[in-house]
N, C-alpha and C positions, 0 to 999 in steps of 0.2 A: 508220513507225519513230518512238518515242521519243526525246525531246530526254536523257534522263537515262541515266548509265551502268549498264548489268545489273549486278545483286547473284547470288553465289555463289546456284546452283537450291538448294543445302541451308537456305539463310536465306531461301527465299522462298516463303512460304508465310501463307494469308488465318489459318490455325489461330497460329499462330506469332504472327504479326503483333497477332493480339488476347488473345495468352497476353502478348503483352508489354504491351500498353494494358491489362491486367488492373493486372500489374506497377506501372504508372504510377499509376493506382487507390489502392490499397494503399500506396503510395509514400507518395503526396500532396505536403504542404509538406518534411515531411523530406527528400524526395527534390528539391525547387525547383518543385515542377509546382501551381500554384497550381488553382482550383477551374475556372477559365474557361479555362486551359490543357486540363487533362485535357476540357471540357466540347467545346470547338474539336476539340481530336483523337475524342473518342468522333463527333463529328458530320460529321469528314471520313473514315472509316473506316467509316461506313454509305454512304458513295458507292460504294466500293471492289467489284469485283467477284473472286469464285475465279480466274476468267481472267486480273486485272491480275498476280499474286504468282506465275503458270507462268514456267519456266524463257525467260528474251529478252520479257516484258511489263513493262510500270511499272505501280504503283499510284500512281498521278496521278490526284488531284483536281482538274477544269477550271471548277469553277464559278466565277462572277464573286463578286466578291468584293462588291459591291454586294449581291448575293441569300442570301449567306452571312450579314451584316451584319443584314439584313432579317430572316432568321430567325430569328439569336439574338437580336435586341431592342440590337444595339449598331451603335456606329459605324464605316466603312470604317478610321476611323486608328485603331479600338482593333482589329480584328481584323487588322491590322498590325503592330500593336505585339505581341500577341497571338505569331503567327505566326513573329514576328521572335526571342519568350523560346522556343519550342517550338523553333528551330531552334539558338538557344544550349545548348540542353537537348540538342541532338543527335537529336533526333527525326522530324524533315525536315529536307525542304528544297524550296527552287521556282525556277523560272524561266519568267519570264514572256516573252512574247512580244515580238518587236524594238519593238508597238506598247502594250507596258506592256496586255496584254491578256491572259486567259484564257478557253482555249478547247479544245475536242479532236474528232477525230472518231474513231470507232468503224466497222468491218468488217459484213459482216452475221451473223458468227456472234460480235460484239462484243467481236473484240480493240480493243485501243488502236490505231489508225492513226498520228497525231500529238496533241501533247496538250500545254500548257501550264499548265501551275499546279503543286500544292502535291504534291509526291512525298514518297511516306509512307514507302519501301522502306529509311532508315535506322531505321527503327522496329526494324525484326527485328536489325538489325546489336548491338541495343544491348541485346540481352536479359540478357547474359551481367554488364555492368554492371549493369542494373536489378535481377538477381536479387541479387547479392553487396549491391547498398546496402541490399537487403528485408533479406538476413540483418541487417548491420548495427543497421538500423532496431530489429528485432525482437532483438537481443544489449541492444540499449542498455536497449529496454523494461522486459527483463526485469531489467537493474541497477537501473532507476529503482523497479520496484514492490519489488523488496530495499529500496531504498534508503528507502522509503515506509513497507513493514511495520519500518523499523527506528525509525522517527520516533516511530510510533503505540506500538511497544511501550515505548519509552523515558519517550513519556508517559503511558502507563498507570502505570508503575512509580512514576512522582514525583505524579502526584495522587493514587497509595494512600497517598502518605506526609503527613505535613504538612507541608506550606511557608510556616506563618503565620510561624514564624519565624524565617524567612529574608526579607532583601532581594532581593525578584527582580529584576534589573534590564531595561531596557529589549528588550535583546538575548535574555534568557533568555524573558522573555514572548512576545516574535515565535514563537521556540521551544516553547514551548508552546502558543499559542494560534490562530496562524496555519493558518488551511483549507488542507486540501493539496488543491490542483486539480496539474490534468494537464498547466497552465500555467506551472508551478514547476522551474525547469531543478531539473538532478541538483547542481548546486554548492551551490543555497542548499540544496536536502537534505541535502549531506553538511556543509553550516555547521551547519544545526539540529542535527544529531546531535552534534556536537563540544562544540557549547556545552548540550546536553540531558545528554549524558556527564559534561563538568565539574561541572554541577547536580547529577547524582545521586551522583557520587564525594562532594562535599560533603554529602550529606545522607547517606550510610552515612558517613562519617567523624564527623558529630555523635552518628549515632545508635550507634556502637559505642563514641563516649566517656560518653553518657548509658547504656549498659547496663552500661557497666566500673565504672560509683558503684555502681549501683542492687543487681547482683549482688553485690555486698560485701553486702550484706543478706539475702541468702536462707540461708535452713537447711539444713545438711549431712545426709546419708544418714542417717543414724542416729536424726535428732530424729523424734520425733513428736509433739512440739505446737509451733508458731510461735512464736517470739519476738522482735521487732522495735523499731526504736525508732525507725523512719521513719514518721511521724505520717501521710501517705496511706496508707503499709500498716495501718495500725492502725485507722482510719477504715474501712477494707473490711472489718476483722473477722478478717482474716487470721492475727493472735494468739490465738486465739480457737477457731480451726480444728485437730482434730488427724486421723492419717493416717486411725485407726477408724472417725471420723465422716464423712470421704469414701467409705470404703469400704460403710459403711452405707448414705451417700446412694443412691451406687451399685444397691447391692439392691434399693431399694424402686423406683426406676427403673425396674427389669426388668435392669436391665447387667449380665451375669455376667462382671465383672471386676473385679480388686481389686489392688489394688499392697503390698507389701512397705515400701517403703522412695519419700520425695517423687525420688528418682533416677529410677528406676524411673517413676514420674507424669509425668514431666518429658519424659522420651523417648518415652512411647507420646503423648505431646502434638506436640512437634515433629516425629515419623514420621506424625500422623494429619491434621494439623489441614489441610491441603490438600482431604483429604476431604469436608469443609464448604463447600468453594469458597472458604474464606482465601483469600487470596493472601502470599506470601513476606516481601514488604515491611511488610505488614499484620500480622502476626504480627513482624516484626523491632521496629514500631512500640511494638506491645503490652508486649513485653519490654521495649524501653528505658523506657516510663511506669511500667511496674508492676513487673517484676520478670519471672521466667522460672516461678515460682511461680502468682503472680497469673494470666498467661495461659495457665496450663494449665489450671488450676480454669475458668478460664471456658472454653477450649474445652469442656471435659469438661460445662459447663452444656450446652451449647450442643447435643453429641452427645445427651447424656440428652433435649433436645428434640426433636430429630426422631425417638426411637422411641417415646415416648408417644403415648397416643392424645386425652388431653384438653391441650386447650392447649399444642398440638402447632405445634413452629418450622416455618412451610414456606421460611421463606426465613435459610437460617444464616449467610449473611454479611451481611446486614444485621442481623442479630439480635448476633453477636461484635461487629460496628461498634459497635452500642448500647452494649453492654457496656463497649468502648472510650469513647466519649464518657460516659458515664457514671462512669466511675471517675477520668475528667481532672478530671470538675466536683464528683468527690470524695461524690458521691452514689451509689456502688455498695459493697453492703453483704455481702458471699460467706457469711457467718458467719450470713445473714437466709436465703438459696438453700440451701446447705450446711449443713443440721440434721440 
């Protein structure tokens, strides 16, 4: 007869018992169960036989504690201490013999006779806990990689745009620049995000004050030749340009499309230009530098490149980027393209 009290025959079971040390596994640190924890229980659970977990048997572990020690390469006081977090954990428990001994004897058809040492039989007790922390675990995960895909889009969005001039200060730099490993609780994530969000509201606030000038300058429906008096627009050639000559450009292109009125250019620009692989920001950008004009003309460059066959665009957002840098540094000539 066993020194330890029988567990309900429904929760005793060798199947059970390792569906929950599966549990512990999968758990890991989130769960408290450190590496040599779970390592100690996977190593007392191969002693265990089908016969300990039947209805009136223990699953008791007798070996000495000296040979257990031996095995894993540690000492009697760490498999102690050991022993001591796994029963905090609720996972065991033991009792050793009145001479601080472990030991057990076995039947001939190898039930447990008597038996002192480490009883495994709350293992199964605590399935029902281990399973609801798994959920947990795995609810949290899934906030954290939201929380992750929301960092990375956020910086995507602010390095489309320009930040030279802006002060970025120390705090917003961590936020942008800081590696996200899987060692980053969810708080300073959702810090990044807060102070990546204030960044980008301030940089769509500059850049919808820089397109509220710049628009005052474009041409109304009706015109058909440019007229300007904002010296980068004129520099581009852009006065210079009227609706025939795009429409012509167009044809010799192969483009069988033609616009009516620069309205009409404007909108098949902003409905298309994603098409390129632009991005949002990147065209928001375009327009505050140049105007809503200017960046149509150059997507519409940019379109007529990928369907020619000679000196053909394969890569069109880096090619509209050029165009971009290009017309900052005031050396993009539309009137030179558009003949």
């Amino acid at each position: 007869m066993t020194n330890a009290r029988a567990l309900p025959h429904k929760q005793r079971s060798r199947e059970r018992a390792y569906m929950a040390l599966t549990l512990v596994k999968r758990l890991g640190r989130y769960g408290g169960f450190t590496s040599q924890m779970i390592n100690l229980l996977d190593y007392y659970m191969s002693f265990t036989r089908s016969i300990d977990w039947e209805e009136g048997a223990q699953p008791i572990v007798y070996q000495s504690l000296n040979k257990t020690a031996f095995d894993l390469g540690l000492s009697v006081r760490q498999i102690q201490r050991i022993e001591k977090r796994l029963f905090e954990a609720g996972v065991l428990n033991w009792q050793d013999s009145p001479n601080n001994k472990r030991y057990g004897q076995r039947s001939k058809d190898g039930r447990l006779i008597n038996a002192y040492g480490v009883n495994l039989a709350p293992l199964c007790e605590k399935i029902d806990a281990l399973e609801y922390a798994l959920h947990e675990k795995q609810h949290q995960a899934r906030a954290w990689a939201s929380l992750k895909h929301s960092v990375h889009k956020l910086r995507k969005t602010l390095f489309a745009a320009d930040l030279s001039q802006f002060e970025v200060t120390p705090e917003e730099e961590a936020a942008l620049k800081t590696a996200i490993r899987s060692n980053l609780g969810a708080d300073l994530l959702q810090s990044f995000i807060r102070t990546l969000t204030q960044l980008s509201n301030k940089v769509i606030k500059v850049a919808d004050k820089n397109l509220a000038i710049v628009d005052k300058n474009v041409v109304h429906k009706e015109s058909t030749k440019l007229s300007n008096n904002i010296k980068q627009l004129q520099n581009m050639g852009l006065n210079k340009i009227t609706l025939n000559r795009v429409n012509s450009y167009l044809a010799r292109q192969g483009m069988k499309r033609s616009f009516r009125n620069w309205d009409e250019l404007i909108k098949f620009a902003e409905d298309n230009y994603d098409y390129c692989g632009i991005s949002a920001h990147k065209w928001h950008y375009s327009e505050c530098l140049n105007g809503k004009l200017a960046a149509s003309l150059q997507f519409l460059i940019v379109l007529c490149g990928l369907s020619r066959e000679k000196a053909k665009i394969y890569n069109p957002k880096a090619y509209f980027n050029a165009l971009i840098k290009c017309s900052a540094e005031q050396c993009l000539f539309l009137d030179r393209t558009i003949w």
